[in-house]
N, C-alpha and C positions, 0 to 999 in steps of 0.2 A: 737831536731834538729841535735843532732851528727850524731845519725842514717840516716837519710840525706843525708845529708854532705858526711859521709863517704858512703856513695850507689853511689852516684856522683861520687865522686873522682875513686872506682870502676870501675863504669863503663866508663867513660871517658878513663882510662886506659886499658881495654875488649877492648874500641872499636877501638883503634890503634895496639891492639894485634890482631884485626880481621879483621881490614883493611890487616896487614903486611902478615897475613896469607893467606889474596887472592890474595894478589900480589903474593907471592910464589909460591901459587899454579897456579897463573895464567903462570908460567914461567916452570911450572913441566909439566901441562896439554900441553903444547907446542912440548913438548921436543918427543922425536924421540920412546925412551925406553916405552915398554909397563906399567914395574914396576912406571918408575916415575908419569907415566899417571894415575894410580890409587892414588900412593899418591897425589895430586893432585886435585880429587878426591873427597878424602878422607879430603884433605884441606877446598875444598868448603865447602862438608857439614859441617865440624866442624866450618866454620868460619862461615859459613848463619845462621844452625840449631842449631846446641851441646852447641857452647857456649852460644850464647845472650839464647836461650830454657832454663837452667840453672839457669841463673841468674834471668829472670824471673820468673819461680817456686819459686827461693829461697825467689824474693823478696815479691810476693804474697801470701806467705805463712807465711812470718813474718807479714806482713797485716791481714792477717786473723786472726790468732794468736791473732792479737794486740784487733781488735774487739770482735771475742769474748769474750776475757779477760773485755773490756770494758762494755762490754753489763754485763757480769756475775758481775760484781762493780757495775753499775747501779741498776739491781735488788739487790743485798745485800743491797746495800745502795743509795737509790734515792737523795739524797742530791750531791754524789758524782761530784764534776766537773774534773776527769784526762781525762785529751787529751788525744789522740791517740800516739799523738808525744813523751808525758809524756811514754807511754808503750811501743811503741816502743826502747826509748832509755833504758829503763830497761829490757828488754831482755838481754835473751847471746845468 
């Protein structure tokens, strides 16, 4: 449940960094200068697309990860009961 936990706290943190970033951008996109307009931009998409895109690859990928692993413990050992949760948090 660390693992969790800490994807949470993560992204909760993402998502005031990506609120802050379209507010910025929203104030660059405004402005007069052609430069600023593309960063700006440049803002949106990082804030819509790059970031949260990211963090969900990362985190569905540690998901996958984890099941496989699971599935592969299963067959070695059919008796086996590790959660998901259990392999999750033992990752690096």
């Amino acid at each position: 449940m660390k693992t969790i936990l800490k994807w949470l706290v993560v992204g909760f943190c993402e998502l005031i960094l990506c609120f802050w970033i379209l507010g910025t951008s929203a104030n660059l996109v405004s402005a007069p200068s052609t430069l600023k307009v593309w960063f700006g931009v440049f803002g949106y998409l990082s804030g819509l697309v790059i970031i949260p895109g990211s963090s969900i690859y990362y985190v569905t990928r540690k998901i996958h990860r984890a099941k496989v692993q699971q599935r592969q413990l299963k067959a070695t050992f059919p008796e086996d009961e590790t959660s998901l949760f259990q392999l999750l948090d033992s990752q690096r």
